[in-house]
PLY file of the C-alpha trace (Angstrom):
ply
format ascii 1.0
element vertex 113
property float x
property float y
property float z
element edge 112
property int vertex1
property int vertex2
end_header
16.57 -9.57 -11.76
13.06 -8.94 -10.46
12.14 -10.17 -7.09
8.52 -10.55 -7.55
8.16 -12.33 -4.05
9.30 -8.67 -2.54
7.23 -6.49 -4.80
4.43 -9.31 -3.96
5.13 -8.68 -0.27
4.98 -4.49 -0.82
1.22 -5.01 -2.21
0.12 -7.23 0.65
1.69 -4.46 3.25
-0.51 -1.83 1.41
-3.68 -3.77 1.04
-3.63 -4.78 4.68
-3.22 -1.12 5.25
-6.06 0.05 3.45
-7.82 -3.12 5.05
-8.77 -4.55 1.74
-8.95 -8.53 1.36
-7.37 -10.08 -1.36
-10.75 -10.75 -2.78
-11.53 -6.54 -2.45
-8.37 -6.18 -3.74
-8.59 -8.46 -6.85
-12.36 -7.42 -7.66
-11.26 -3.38 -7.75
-8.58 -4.58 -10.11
-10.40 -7.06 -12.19
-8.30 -10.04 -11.78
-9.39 -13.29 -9.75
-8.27 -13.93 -6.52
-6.23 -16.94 -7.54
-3.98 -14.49 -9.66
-3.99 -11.78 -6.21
-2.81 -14.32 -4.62
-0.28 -15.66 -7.16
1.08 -12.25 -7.06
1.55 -11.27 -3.51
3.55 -14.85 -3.31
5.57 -14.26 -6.15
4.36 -17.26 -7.64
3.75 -15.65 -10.85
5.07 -12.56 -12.93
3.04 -9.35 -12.81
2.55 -7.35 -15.85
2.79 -3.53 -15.56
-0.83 -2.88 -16.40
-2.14 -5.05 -13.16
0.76 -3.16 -11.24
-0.38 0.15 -12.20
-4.19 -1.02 -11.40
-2.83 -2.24 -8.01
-1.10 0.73 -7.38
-4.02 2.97 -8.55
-6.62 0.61 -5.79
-3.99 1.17 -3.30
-3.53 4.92 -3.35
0.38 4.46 -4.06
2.54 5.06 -6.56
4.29 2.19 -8.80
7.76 2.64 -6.93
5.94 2.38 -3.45
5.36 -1.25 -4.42
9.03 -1.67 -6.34
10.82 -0.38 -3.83
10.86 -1.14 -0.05
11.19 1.61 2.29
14.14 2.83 3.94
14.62 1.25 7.38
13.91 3.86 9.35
10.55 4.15 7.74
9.96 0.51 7.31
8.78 0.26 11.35
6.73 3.31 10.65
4.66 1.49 7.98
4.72 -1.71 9.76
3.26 0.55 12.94
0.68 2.47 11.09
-0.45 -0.59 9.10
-1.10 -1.93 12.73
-3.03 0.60 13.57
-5.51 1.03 10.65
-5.86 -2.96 10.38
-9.32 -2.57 12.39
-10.43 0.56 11.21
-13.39 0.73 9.28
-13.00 2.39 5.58
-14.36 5.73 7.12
-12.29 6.02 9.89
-8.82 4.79 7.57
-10.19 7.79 5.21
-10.50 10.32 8.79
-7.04 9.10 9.89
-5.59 9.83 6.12
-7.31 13.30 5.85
-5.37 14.23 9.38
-2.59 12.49 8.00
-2.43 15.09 4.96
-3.15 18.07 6.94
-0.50 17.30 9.25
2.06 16.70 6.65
1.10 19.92 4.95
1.40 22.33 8.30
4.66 20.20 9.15
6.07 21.46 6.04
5.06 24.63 6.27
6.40 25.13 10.08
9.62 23.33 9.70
10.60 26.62 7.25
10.36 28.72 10.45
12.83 27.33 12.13
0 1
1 2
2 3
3 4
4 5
5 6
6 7
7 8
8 9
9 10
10 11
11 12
12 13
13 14
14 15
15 16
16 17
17 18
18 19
19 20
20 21
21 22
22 23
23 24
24 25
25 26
26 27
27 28
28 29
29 30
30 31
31 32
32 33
33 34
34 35
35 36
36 37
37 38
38 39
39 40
40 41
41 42
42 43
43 44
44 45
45 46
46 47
47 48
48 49
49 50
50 51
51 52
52 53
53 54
54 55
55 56
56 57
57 58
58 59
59 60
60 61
61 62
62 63
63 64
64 65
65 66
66 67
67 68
68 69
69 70
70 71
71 72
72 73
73 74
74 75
75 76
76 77
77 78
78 79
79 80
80 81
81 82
82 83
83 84
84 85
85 86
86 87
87 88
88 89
89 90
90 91
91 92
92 93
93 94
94 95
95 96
96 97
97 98
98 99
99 100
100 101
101 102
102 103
103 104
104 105
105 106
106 107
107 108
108 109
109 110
110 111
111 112
């Protein structure tokens, strides 16, 4: 059975990350806000077009929203979605850029070892 009232939950977390409104949120997507909300309550079923639009406004992939994170991630989200709650849009884009790069040269030192 699908729990939309989780997946509904997974969307919220990633649109308060990004520091979209549900009104930015439904407007990128082309649904009304009514229906954003509807969604991230589980109140009504979502249909995989408006999940793949979501995802796609969100920068995530489909099972990002499907699927909650492991635990031990779980706090790391909930931290960094903390942190870029007042950020502006530039500064969330900044903070993902050094994100990326940091990733990227984690990877590439943790082969040294």
């Amino acid at each position: 059975m699908i729990d939309y009232y989780r997946i509904g939950q997974q969307i919220r977390k990633y649109r308060k990350a990004h520091g979209f409104s549900q009104e930015e949120l439904a407007e990128k997507i082309g649904i009304s806000v009514t229906h954003m909300s509807h969604i991230e309550t589980g109140n009504t079923k979502l249909s995989l077009p408006v999940l793949v639009d979501i995802a796609h406004a969100l920068e995530v992939r489909t099972d990002d929203l499907l699927n909650e994170a492991p635990p031990e991630r779980q706090i790391t989200f909930e931290e960094l979605a903390a942190t870029l709650e007042n950020c502006t849009t530039q500064q969330i884009r900044i903070i993902n850029e050094i994100a990326k790069a940091t990733k990227i040269a984690l990877e590439k030192y943790s082969d040294v070892e």
